[in-house]
N, C-alpha and C positions, 0 to 999 in steps of 0.2 A: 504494500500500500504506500502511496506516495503523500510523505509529508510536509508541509511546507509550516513557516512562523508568520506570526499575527505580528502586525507592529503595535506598537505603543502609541497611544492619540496622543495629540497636547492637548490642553486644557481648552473646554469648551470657550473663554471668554476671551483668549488668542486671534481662533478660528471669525469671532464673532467683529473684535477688534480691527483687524484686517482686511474686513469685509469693506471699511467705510472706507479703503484707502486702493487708489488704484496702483495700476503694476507698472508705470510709469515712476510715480511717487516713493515705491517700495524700494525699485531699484535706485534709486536715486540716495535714498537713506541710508539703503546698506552698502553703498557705494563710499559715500562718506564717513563710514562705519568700519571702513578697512574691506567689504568685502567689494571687491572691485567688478567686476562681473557675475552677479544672479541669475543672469539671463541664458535662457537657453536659445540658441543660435541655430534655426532649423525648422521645428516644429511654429508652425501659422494659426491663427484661430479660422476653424471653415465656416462658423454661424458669427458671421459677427454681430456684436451687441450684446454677445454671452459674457459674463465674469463667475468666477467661481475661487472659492477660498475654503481647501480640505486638506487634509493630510494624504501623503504620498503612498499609495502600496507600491511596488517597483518590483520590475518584471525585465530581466537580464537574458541579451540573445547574445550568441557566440558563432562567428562561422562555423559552415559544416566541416565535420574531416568525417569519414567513411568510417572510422573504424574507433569513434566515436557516437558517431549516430547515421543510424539509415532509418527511411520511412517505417520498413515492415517492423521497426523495433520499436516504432513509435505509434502502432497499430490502434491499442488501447485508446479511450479516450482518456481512462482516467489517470495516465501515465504524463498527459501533455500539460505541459505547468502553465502556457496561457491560459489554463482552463481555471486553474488553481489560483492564482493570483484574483482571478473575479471569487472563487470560494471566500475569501476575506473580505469582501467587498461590505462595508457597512454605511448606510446613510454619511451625506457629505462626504465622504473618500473620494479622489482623485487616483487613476490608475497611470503611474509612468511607466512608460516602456522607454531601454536604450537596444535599439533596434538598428544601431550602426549607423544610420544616416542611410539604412536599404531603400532601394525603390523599387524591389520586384517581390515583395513579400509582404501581405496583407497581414496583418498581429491578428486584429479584430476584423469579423464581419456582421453582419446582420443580428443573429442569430446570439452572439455573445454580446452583443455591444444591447441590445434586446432583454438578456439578461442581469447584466450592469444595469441598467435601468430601473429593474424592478424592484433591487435590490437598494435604492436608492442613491444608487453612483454620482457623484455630484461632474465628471468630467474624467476623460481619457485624454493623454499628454504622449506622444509615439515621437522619436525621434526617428520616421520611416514611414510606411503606410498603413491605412485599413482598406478593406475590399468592400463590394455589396453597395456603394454607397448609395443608389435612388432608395433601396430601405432604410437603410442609417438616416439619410437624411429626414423621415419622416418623424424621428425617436426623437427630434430636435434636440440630443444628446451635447454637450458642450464640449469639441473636440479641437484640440490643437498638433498639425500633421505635418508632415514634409509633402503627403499628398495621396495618390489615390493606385491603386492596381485590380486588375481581376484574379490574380494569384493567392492562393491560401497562405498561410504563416510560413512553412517550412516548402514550398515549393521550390524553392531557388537553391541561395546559398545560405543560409541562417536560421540557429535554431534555438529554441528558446533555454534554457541553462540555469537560473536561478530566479527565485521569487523572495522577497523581503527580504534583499542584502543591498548594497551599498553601488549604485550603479552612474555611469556619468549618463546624463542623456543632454544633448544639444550644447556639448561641452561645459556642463556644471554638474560636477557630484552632487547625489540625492542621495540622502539616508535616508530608510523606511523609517518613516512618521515626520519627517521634515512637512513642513508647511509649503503648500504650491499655491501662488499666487496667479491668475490669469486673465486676462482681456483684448479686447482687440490688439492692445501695445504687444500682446508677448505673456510667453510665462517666465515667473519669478519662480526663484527657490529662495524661502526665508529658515533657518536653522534655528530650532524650537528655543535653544536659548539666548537669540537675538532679538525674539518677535516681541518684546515687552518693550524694549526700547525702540525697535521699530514703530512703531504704535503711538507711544509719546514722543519720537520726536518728529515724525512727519503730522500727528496731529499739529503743532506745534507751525508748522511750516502750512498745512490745509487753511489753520484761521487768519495766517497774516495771507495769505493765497486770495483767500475769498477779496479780503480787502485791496489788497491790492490790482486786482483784477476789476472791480467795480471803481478805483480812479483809474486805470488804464483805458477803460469804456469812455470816462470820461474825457479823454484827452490830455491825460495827466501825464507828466516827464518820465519817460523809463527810467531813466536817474536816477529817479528819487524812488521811486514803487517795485520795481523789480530787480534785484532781490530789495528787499525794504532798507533806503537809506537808513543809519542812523537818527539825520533829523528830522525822520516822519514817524518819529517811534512816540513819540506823544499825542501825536495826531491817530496812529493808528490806537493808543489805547484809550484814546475820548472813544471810537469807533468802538471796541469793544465797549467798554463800560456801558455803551447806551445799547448797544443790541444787548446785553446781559439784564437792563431794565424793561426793555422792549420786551424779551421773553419773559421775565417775571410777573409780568401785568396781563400776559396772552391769558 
């Protein structure tokens, strides 16, 4: 019987934290944070307008050799670990695959990506393709891809090799239960013990954002507003002070 491991969620109020911040913003944070690249470089959003914010299960493909793996060996269904990596699937999860950067190998099609869904799958992240897509497309499933084949998982040259272990997908390591950020910009990888500070210091930059962006509308000096001069840091906190009265009285 083929076993695989569960990751470790982060805390629900992370997940939840994250949510209000886009993957623009994120990378940006963690950028200045020392991690210089969050960004996976490859995988595209295909629905755009989808955002999603879950924790990572991660699904590891390795070229074929013969005398490691052939089809008739991988006959079973329940032997095939893409299959298994959806077995974990829990509400809100995000499924990565590092699928090489292939494009003649489907991971997912229809039929799994179908039951990802049911299972409450928040989003699939392939650095390579999924197949079936006029069905997939109907699942309005949240998927970020290098793109599209008529080929099954292992038809080519690639096969899949490990489930909840430590994988690069679109040139950034993912640790199982890492935090995936995504949106039309791209997906983020945030690392569970950076996302508390991610959180507070891009809030932090979202309310001088707001403000700043409402006297740019205005016609106001880039200069002075973006990034926030020092001497409009009085101005900007009359600004606060009165939207913090404004809601008090709503």
């Amino acid at each position: 019987m083929t076993h695989t491991s569960d990751i470790v969620r982060p805390p629900r109020e992370l997940i939840e934290g994250l949510k209000e911040i886009g993957a623009a913003t994120v990378a940006g944070t963690l950028g200045h944070m020392g991690f210089r690249n969050p960004h996976m470089v490859g995988p595209v959003a295909q629905n755009f307008g989808k955002s999603i914010v879950g924790p990572a299960l991660t699904l590891q493909f390795m070229p074929q050799r013969p005398d490691l793996f052939t089809e008739g060996e991988y006959a079973d269904p329940e032997t095939q670990l893409h299959r298994h990596v959806l077995y974990h699937a829990q509400e809100g999860d995000v499924v990565v695959v590092d699928a090489r950067g292939d494009m003649s190998s489907g991971v997912f099609g229809d039929m799994m990506s179908t039951y990802f869904k049911g299972r409450g799958g928040a989003g699939i992240v392939i650095d390579g393709c999924m197949r079936d897509r006029p069905n997939v497309k109907k699942l309005d499933l949240p998927l970020w891809l290098r793109g599209w084949t008529p080929n099954y998982h292992v038809q080519t040259t690639i096969y899949p090799t490990a489930v909840n272990v430590p994988i690069a997908c679109g040139g950034v390591t993912v640790i199982p239960g890492d935090i995936i950020v995504a949106d039309d910009d791209g997906v983020v990888v945030v690392p569970v013990s950076m996302a508390k500070a991610v959180i507070d210091e891009a809030q932090k930059h979202h309310e001088w954002e707001v403000f700043s962006r409402m006297k740019l509308l205005e016609g106001a000096p880039l200069q002075r507003y973006y990034p926030l001069h020092p001497s409009a840091t009085d101005e900007y906190e009359a600004w606060r002070a009165e939207q913090a009265k404004t809601s008090s009285t709503d």
